[in-house]
C-alpha positions as CSV (number, residue, x, y, z in Angstrom):
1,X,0.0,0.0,0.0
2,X,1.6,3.1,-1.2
3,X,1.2,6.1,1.5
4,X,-0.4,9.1,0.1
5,X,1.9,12.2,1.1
6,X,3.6,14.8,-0.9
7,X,6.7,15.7,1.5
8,X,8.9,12.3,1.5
9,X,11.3,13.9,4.4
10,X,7.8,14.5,6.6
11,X,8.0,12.3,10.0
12,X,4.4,11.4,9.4
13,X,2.8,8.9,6.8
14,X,-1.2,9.1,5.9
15,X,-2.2,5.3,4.4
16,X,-6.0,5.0,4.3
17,X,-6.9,7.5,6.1
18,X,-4.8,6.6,9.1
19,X,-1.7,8.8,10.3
20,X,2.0,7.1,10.7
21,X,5.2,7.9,12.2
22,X,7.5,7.6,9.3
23,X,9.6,5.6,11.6
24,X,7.4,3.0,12.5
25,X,6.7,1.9,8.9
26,X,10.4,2.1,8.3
27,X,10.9,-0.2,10.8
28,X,7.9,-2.9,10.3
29,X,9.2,-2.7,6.6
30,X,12.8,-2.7,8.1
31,X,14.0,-0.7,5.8
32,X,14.9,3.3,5.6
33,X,12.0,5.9,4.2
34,X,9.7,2.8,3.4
35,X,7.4,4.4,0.6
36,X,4.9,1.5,0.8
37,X,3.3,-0.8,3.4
38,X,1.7,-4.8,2.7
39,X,-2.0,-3.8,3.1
40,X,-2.7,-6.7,4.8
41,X,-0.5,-5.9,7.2
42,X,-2.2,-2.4,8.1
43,X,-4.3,-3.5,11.1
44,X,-0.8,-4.5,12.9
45,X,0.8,-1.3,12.4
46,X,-2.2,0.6,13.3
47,X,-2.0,-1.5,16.5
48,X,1.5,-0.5,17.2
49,X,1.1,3.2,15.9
50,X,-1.5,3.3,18.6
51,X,-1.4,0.8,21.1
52,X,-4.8,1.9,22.8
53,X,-6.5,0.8,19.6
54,X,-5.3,-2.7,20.0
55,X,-8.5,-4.7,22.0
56,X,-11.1,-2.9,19.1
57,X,-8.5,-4.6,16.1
58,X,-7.9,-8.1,17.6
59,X,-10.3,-9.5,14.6
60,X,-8.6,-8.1,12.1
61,X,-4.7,-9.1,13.3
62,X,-5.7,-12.7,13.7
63,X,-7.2,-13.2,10.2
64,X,-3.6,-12.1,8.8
65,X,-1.6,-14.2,7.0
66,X,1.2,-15.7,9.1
67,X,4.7,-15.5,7.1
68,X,8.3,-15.5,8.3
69,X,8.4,-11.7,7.1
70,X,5.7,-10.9,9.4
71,X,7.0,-12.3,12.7
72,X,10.5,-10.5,11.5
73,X,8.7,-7.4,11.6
74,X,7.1,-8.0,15.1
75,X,10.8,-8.9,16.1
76,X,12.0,-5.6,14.8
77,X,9.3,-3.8,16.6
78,X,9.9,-5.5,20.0
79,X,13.8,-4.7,19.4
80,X,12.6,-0.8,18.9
81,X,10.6,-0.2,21.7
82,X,13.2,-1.7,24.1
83,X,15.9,0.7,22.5
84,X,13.9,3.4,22.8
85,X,12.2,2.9,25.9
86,X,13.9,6.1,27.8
87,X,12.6,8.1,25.8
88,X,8.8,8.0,26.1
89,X,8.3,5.0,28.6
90,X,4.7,4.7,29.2
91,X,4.2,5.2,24.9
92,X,6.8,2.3,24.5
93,X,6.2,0.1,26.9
94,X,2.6,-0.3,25.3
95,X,4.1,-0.6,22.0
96,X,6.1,-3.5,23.5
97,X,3.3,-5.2,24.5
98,X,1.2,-4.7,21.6
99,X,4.2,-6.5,19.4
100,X,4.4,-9.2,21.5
101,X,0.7,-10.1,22.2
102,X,0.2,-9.9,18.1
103,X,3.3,-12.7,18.1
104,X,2.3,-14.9,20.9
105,X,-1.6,-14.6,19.1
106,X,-0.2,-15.6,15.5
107,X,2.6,-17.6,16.1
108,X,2.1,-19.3,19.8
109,X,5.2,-18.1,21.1
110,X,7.7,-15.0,21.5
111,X,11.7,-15.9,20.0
112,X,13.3,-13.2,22.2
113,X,11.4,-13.8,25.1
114,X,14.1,-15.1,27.7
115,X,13.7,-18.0,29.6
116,X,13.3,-16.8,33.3
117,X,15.7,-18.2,35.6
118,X,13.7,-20.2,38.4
119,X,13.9,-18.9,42.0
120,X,15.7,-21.4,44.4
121,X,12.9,-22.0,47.5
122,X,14.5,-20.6,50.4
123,X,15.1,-23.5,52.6
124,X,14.0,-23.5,56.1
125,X,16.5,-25.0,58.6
126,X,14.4,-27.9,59.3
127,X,14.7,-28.5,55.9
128,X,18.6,-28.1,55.6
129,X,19.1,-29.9,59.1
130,X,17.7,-32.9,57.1
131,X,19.3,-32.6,53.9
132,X,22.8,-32.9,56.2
133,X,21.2,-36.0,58.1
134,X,20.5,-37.3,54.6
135,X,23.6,-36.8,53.2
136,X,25.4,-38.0,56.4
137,X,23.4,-41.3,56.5
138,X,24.4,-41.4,52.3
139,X,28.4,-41.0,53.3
140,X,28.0,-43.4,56.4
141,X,26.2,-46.3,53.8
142,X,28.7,-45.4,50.8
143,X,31.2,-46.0,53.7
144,X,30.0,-49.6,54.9
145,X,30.1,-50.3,51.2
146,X,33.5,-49.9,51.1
147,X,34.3,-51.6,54.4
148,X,31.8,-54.1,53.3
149,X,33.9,-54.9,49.8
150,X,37.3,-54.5,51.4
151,X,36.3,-57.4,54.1
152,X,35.0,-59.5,51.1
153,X,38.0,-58.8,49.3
154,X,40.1,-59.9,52.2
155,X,37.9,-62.9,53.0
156,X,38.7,-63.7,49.2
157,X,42.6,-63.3,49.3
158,X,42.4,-65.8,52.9
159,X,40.5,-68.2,51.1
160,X,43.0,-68.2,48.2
161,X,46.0,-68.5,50.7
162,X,44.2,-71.3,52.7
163,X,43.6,-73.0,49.7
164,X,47.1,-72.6,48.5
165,X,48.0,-73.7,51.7
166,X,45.7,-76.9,52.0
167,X,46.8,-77.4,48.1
168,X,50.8,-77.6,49.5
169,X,49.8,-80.1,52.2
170,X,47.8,-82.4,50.4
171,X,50.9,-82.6,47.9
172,X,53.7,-83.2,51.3
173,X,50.9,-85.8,51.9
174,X,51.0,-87.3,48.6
175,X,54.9,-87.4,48.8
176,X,54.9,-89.2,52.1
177,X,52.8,-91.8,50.9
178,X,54.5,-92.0,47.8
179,X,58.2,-92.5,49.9
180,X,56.1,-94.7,52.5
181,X,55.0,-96.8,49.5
182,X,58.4,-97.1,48.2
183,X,60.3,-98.0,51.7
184,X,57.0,-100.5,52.1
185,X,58.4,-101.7,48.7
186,X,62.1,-101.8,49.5
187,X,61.4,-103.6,52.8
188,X,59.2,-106.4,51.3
189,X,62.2,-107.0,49.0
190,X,64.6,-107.1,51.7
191,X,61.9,-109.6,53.5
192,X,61.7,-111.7,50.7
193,X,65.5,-112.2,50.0
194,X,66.2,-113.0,53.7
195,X,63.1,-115.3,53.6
196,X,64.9,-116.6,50.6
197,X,68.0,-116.9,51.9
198,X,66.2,-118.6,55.2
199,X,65.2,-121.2,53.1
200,X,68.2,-121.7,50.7
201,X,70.2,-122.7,54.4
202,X,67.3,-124.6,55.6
203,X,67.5,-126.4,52.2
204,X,71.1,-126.8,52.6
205,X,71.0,-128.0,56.1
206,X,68.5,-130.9,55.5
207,X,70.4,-132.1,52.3
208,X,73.5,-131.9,54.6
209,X,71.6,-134.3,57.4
210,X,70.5,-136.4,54.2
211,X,74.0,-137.1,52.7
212,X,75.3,-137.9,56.6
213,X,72.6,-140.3,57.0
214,X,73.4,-142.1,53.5
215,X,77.4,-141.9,54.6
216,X,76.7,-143.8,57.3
217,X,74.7,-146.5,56.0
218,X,77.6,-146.8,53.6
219,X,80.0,-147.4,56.1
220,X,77.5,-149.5,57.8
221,X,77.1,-152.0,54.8
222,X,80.6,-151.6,54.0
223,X,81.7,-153.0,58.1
224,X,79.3,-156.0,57.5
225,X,81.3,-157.2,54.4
């Protein structure tokens, strides 16, 4: 929509029979001596130009096409009115709000709005006397745990040296039956040769007796011839 004035260095704008602050076309166009304005657009800057208007235009603003351009325009608005706040507070302040209602209504949600930092509760000291008996019962249980795993762990390294040790006996156990098995052995051998030996005398004893006996029936016979 192409604004209908003769001076283009005047600081006011007539479009449709509505006055303008050159500036505030200039900046929802976001460029310098805007000579034109999207006439769909013309309920929102009427709404900014005068804030008071804005309740009686609501209608209008929400059946406006939402487009990226729009909501950069809003943004631009919002930036303006914060800049130029000291100068006319109350005037800009209403402006602010204007912009930022007409971008919450048509786009759910303001970009530069920042995230409010929550306020920590104060805590009463009942509430921080607990919160130390809660973390002193958390240090005393984290500090069983440890005892807890340093006694299994040295349950663990007793058992392995007990069964080490027990391993080491049962093999000196093993090696004194083995030598008691082998002097059993020896012995028994040394048994059976002195049994044999027993018997080879015995042996040679009787066949001793034997050859006297038949010696002296020889002689015997031999006297009675």
């Amino acid at each position: 929509m192409t604004r209908k004035i003769d001076d283009r260095n005047a600081s006011y704008v007539e479009i449709e029979g509505i006055t303008f602050k050159q500036h505030i076309i200039d900046v929802i166009m976001g460029e310098e001596e805007a000579e034109e304005l999207k006439e769909e657009w013309l309920p929102i800057a009427e709404a900014l130009q005068y804030p008071e208007r804005f309740p009686l235009l609501l209608d209008e603003i929400l059946d406006v096409e939402k487009s990226r351009e729009l909501r950069r325009a809003l943004i631009r608005v919002q930036i303006d009115s914060q800049l130029r706040v000291d100068e006319d507070l109350d005037f800009y302040k209403k402006q602010l709000f204007a912009a930022e209602s007409i971008e919450i209504l048509l786009f759910r949600r303001l970009r530069l709005k920042p995230k409010g930092k929550r306020k920590k509760k104060k805590k009463s000291k009942d509430e921080s006397d607990k919160e130390g008996e809660d973390e002193s019962e958390e240090e005393g249980l984290e500090k069983e745990k440890v005892e807890e795993k340093e006694e299994k762990s040295d349950e663990k390294e007793n058992k392995n040296d007990d069964e080490k040790k027990n391993g080491k006996e049962d093999d000196d156990e093993d090696t004194e039956e083995e030598d008691g098995e082998e002097n059993d052995e020896d012995n028994d051998e040394e048994n059976d040769e002195d049994n044999d030996e027993e018997n080879d005398e015995e042996n040679d004893e009787e066949n001793d007796e034997d050859n006297d006996e038949d010696n002296d029936e020889d002689d015997e016979k031999s006297e009675e011839d």
